[in-house]
N, C-alpha and C positions, 0 to 999 in steps of 0.2 A: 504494500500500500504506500502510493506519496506521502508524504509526513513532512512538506515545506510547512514551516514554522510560521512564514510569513505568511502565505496563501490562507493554512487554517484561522489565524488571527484576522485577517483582511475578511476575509468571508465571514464568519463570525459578527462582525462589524457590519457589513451589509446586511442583514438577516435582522441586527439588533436596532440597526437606524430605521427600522421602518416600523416599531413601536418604540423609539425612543420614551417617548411621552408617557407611554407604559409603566417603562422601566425607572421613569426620574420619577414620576409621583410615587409606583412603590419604594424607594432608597428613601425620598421622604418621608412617606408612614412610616416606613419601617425605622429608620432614625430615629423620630418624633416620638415611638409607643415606645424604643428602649430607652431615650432620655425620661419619659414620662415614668417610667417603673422604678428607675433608680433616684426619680426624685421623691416617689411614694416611698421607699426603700427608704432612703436618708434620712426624712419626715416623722416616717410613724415609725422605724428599727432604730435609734440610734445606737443600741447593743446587738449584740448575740441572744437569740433566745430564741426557744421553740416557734415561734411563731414568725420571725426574721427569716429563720431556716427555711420555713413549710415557703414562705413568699419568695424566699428567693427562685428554690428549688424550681415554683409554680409558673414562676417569669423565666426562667431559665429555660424550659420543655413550652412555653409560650412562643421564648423566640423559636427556637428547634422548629417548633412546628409550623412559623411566617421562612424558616429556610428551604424547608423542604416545598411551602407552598409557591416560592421563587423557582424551586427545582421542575416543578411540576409546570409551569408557566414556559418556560426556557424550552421544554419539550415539547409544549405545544407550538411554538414558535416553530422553532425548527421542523418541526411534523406538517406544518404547515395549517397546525389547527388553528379553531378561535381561541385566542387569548386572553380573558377577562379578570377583573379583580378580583374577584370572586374564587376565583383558582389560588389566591393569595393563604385560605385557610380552607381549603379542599385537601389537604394531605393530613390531618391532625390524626386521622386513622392509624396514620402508621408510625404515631408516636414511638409507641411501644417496641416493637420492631424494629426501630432505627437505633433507639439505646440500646437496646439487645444485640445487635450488628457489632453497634460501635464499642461496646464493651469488649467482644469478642476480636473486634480491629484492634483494642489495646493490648490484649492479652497474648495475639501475633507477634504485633511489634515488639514486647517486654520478651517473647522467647525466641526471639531474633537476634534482640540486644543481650542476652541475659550471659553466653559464653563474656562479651567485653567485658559485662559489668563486673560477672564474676573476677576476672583478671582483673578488673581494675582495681578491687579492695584487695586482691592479693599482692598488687604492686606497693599500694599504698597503708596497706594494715602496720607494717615495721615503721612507715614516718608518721605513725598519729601526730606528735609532737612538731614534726614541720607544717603540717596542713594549715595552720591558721597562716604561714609566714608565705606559701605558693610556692617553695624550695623545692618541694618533687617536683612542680609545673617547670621549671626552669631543667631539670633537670634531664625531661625529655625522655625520660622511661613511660611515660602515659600514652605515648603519639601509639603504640599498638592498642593500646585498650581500648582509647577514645574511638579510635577509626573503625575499633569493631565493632560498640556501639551505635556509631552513625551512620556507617555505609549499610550495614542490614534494616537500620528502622528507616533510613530513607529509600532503600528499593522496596521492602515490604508496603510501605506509605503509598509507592508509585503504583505498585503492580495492586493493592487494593482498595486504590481511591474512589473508584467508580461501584462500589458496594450501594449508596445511596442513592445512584442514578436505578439501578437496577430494582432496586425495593419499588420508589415510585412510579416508573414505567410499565414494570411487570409485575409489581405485588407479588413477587415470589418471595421464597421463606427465606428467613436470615441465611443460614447457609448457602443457600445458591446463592445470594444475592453476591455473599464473599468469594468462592468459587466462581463465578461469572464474569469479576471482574479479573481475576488472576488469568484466568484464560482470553479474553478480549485483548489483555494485556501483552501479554507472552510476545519477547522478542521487541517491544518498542518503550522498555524502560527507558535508556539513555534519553531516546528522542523528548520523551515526557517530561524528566529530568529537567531536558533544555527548556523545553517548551514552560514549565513553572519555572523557570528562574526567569524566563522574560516576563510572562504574566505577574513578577512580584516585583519586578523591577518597574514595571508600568505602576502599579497600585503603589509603588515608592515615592514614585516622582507625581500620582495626584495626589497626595498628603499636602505636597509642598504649599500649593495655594489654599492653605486655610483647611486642608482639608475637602475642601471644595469636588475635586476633583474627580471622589471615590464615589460619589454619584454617577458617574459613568464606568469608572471602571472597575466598580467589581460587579456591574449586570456584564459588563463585557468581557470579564474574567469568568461569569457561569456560562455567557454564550458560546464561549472557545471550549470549554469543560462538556458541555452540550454538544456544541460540532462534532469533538474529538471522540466523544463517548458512543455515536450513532454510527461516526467512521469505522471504530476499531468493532462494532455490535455486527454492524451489516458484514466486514472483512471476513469477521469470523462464523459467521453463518455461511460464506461464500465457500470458505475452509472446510466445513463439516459435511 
C-alpha cells in the first residue's frame, strides 16, 4: 500500500475542509463542557473526598465518551455519511468496552516494557543513594534499560492504536477490537511512527498562537487517524 505521508495528510484535509464548521463548533463545545466541569470541580471539591472522586471519575468517562463520539463522526465523514451533532454522544454505549480495551492496551504495553523495567531497578537497586543526585543518569549504564522500555511501548502503542477505531465502527468485542488493529497494522509500524511524529509536530506548533490553533488541528489529526485506519482496514481485507 502507498503510505506518502504527505498525500495521507493532504487528503485528510480535503475530506475535513468541507465540514470544517463541523469540526470548529465541536472543538468549541467540547473545550467549553471541559473548562465548564473543572470549574464545577474547583467550586464545589476544593479537597479530596468521596464525592470529588465519584465527579471526577463521572466527567472523566463524560469526556471519553464526547471522544469516541468525535471518532464516530470522522467515520462518517470519511464513509461519506451524514454527519450530524448528534453523533457527538451517539457512542456513550461503548463506554464500557473502550475502558475494558484500554485497560487491557495498558496491561500490553506494561508487559512489553516490563523485561527494561525489570533491568532497570537491577541496574539501579546498588545506587539507591545516588538516585536523588542523577549520578547513575550520567553514568550511562541506563541507555539499555530505558530503550527497552520505550522502543517496545512505543511499537506496541503503534501497532494497537487503532483498537478504538474498531470498537466504534464494528462494535466488535474488546478483543478483536485489539487483535484487528495489530493485524491492519502489521508491516507499517515505522511508517506510523513517522506519520505521529509529524501529526504532533503540527499540534506543537498550533499551541503556539494562544492555543488557538488546536481547533483545527486535532479534528485534522482524527481525520489523518481516520484516512489511515480505512486504508490499512480495506489493505487488509484485500490481503485475506
Amino acid at each position: 500500500m502507498e503510505f506518502s505521508k504527505r498525500k495521507i495528510i493532504l487528503s485528510s484535509w480535503d475530506i475535513m475542509k468541507n465540514h470544517l464548521g463541523l469540526w470548529i463548533f465541536i472543538m468549541l463545545l467540547v473545550f467549553g463542557l471541559n473548562l465548564f466541569l473543572s470549574a464545577i470541580q474547583d467550586e464545589l471539591f476544593g479537597e479530596i473526598t468521596p464525592q470529588s472522586i465519584i465527579f471526577t471519575i463521572a466527567a472523566y468517562l463524560f469526556q471519553i465518551g464526547l471522544n469516541l463520539g468525535m471518532l464516530r463522526i470522522a467515520l462518517n465523514i470519511n464513509n461519506t455519511k451524514k454527519a450530524i451533532l448528534k453523533d457527538l454522544i451517539g457512542s456513550f454505549h461503548m463506554l464500557i468496552p473502550y475502558v475494558l480495551a484500554t485497560i487491557i492496551f495498558l496491561v500490553i504495553m506494561f508487559l512489553a516494557a516490563s523485561p527494561g523495567i525489570i533491568l532497570l531497578f537491577i541496574f539501579i537497586s546498588p545506587d539507591w543513594n545516588t538516585i536523588a543526585t542523577f549520578e547513575w543518569f550520567n553514568s550511562g549504564t541506563l541507555f539499555i534499560p530505558v530503550l527497552l522500555i520505550i522502543v517496545p511501548t512505543v511499537y506496541v502503542s503503534i501497532r494497537l492504536q487503532f483498537y478504538d477505531y474498531f470498537l466504534i465502527d464494528n462494535e466488535c468485542s474488546i478483543l478483536e477490537s485489539i487483535t484487528n488493529s495489530a493485524k491492519i497494522t502489521k508491516g507499517y509500524a515505522g511508517e506510523l511512527f513517522l506519520l505521529g511524529a509529524i501529526l504532533s509536530i503540527i499540534v506543537l506548533i498550533s499551541i503556539i498562537p494562544l492555543g488557538v490553533g488546536l481547533i483545527i488541528s486535532i479534528p485534522l489529526g482524527i481525520m489523518v487517524n481516520t484516512y489511515i485506519y480505512q486504508k490499512l482496514k480495506k489493505q487488509q481485507l484485500k490481503t485475506n
